[in-house]
Structure formats: C-alpha cells, structure tokens
ZADREN-740897 format. One line per 10 residues: number of its first residue (from 1); for each residue x negated, y, z of N, C-alpha, C. Coordinates in steps of 0.001 Angstrom, whole numbers, padded with zeros to 6 digits. Layout:
BEGIN
NUM	X:Y:Z:X:Y:Z:X:Y:Z | ...
//
This chain:
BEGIN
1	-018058:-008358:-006982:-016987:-008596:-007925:-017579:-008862:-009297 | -017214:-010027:-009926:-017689:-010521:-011379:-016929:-009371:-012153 | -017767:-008915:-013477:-016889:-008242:-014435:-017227:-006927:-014045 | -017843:-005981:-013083:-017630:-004849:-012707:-018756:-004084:-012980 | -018650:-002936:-013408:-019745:-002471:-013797:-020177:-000723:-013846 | -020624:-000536:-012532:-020635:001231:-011820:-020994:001830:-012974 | -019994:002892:-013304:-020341:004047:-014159:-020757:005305:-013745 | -021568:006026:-013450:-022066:007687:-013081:-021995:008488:-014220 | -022152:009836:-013749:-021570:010963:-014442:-022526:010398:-015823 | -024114:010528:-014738:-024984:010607:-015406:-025518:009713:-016577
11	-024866:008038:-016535:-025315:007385:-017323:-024659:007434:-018684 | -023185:008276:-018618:-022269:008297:-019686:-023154:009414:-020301 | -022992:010828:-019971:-023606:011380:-020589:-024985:011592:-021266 | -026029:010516:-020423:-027541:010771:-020965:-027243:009571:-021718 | -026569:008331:-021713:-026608:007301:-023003:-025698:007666:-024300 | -025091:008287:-024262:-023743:008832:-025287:-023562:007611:-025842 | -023044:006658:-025233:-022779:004940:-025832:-021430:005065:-027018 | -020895:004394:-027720:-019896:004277:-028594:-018563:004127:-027715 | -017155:004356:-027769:-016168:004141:-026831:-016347:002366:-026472 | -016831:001759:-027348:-016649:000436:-026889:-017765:-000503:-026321
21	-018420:000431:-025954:-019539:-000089:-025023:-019750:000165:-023693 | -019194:001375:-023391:-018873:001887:-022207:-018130:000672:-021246 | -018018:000250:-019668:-017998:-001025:-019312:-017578:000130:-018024 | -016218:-000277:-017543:-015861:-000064:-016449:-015947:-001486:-015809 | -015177:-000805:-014864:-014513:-002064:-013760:-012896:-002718:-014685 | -012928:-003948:-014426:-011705:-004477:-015344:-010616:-004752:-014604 | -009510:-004265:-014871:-008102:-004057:-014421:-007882:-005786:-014262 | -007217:-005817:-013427:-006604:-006930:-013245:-004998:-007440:-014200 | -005047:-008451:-014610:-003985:-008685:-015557:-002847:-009246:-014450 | -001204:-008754:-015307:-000018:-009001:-014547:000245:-010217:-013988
31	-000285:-011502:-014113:-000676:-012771:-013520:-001325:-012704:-012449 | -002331:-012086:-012431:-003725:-012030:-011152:-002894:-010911:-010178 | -002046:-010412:-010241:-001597:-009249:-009884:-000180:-009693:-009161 | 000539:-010902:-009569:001381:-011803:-008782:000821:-012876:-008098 | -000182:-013279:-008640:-001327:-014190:-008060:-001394:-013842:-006319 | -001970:-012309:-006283:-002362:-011720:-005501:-001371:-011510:-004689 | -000109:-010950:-005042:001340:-010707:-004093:001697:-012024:-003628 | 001393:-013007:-004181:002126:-014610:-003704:001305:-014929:-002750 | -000268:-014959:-003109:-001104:-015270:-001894:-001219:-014207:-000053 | -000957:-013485:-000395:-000393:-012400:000476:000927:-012476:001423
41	001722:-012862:000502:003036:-013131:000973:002933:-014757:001508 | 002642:-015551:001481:002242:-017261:001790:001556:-016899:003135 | 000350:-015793:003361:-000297:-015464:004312:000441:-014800:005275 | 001385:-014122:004929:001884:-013158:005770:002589:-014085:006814 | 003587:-014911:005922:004376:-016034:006750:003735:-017066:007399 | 002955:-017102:007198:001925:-018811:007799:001044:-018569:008814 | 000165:-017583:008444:-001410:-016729:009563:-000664:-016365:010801 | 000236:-015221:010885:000435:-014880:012261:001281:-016224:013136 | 001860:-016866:012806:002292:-018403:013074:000999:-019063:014169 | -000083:-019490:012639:-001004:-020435:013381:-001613:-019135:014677
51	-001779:-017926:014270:-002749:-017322:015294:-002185:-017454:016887 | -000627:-017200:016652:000425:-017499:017826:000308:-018368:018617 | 000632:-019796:017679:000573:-020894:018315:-001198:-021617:019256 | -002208:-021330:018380:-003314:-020839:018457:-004132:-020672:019358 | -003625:-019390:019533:-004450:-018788:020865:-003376:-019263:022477 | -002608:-019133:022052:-001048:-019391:023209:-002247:-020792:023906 | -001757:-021866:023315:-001985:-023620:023540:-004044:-023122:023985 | -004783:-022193:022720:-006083:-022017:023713:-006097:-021566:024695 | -005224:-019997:025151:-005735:-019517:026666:-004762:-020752:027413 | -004168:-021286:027492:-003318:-022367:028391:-004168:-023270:028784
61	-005305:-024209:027936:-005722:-025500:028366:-007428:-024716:028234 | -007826:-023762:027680:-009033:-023084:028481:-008843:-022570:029816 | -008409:-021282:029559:-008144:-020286:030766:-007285:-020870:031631 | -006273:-021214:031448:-005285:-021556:032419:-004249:-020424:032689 | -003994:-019513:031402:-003229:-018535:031421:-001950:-018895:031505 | -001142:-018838:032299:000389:-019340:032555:001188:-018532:031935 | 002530:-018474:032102:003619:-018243:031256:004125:-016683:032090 | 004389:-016037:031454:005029:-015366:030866:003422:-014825:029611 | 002564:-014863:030692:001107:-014338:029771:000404:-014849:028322 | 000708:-015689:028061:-000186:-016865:027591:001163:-016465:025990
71	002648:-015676:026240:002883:-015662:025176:002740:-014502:024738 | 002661:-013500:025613:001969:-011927:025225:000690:-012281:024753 | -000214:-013163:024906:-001171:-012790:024252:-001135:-013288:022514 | -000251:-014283:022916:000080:-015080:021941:000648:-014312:020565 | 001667:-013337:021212:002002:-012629:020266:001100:-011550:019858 | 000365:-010818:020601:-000516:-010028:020532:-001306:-010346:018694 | -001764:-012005:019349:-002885:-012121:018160:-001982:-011866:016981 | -000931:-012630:016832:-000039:-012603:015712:000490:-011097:014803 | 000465:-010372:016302:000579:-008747:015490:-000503:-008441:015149 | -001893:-008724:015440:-003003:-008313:014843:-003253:-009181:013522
81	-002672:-010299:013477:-003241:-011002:012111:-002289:-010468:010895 | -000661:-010216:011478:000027:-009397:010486:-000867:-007913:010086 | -001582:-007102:010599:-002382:-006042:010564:-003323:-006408:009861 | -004262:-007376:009875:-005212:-007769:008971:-004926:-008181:007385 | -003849:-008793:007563:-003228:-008852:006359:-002259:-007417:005461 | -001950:-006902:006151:-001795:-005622:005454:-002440:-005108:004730 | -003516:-004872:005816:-004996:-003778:005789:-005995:-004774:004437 | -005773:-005881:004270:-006222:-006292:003120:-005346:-006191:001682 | -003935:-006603:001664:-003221:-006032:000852:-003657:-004563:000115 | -003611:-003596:001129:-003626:-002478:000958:-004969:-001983:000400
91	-006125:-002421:000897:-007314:-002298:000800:-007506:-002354:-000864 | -007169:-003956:-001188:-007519:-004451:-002607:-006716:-003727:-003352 | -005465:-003013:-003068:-004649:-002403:-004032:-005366:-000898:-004023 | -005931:-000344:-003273:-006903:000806:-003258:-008101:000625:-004372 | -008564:-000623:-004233:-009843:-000226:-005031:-009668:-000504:-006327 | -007904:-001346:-006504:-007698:-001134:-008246:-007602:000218:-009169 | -006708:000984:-008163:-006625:002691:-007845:-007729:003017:-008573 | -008866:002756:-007919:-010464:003464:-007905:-010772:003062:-009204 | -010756:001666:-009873:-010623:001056:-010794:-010119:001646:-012034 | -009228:002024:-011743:-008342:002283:-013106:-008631:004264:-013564
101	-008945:004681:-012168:-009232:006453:-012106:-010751:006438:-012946 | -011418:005149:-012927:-012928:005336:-013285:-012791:005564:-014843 | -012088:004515:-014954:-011979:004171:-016426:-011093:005525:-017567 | -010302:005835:-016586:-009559:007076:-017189:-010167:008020:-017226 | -011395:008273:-016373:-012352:009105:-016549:-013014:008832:-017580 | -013609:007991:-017494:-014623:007279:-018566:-014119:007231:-019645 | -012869:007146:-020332:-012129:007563:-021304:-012444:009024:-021809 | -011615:009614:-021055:-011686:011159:-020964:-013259:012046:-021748 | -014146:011711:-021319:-015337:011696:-021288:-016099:011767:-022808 | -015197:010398:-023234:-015676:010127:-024433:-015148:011116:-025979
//
C-alpha cells in the first residue's frame, strides 16, 4: 500500500518526533470510500453472473456434465464468488479499522 507507514511502540518513543512527523497509515477520503462501495457493488452484480454462466457452458462442452448438474455447479461457483466478494469488502474495511486505531494511538502517545 502507497502512503503507509508501520509505527511500533518502540520507534515513537525512542525518536520522540514532533506531532507532525509522526506518519501513520492514511485514512482513506469520503470519495475513495464510495469509490470502493460502487466498485464492490458493480462486482457483486456482474462476478457471480459471469462465474454462473462460466463454469455451467465449461463443465457442459468439457466434461459433458448434463442438466440438472451442470446448474448446481453453476450456481455453486456463483455462491462462492458472492463469498469472495464479501470476504474482500469486509477484509479492506478491517484494515481501515487497524488504520485509524494506529493513528489514534499514535496520537494518544504524543
């Protein structure tokens, strides 16, 4: 990640830097932050789609997986790509969390 910059207990206290030198990780601004919900949401609706259609039309003219099967799996992938997309949602909204706790520390501190 550009911009980011690990703070330890240890480097705050053995450098005693000025408040404005101190360099967390940088919050994301309310733009990058709808940025992020739009691209998410565009994914959510579109990914499990192609994975559906996808794998369905691959196990059919690879495997030769016939029908009723070929759309269980079909759907299968599609619930896993909705899952991947969560689990990334969720993920990146975790490490802003981590982000913003550093810095409030790192505040604190000073």
């Amino acid at each position: 990640m550009a911009g980011v910059v690990r703070v330890s207990e240890d480097s705050v206290q053995a450098h005693h830097h000025p408040p404005s030198s101190v360099q967390v990780g940088k919050l994301p601004s309310q733009g990058q932050v709808l940025l992020k919900l739009f691209v998410h949401s565009v994914a959510m609706f579109t990914l499990p789609f192609v994975a559906y259609y996808t794998s369905k039309d691959f196990l059919e003219s690879k495997f030769g997986v016939e029908h009723p099967m070929n759309f269980i799996y079909g759907a299968l992938c599609a619930v896993v790509m909705v899952q991947i997309i969560i689990f990334s949602y969720v993920y990146q909204a975790f490490k802003e969390e981590q982000i913003a706790s550093k810095l409030k520390v790192a505040l604190k501190k000073e």
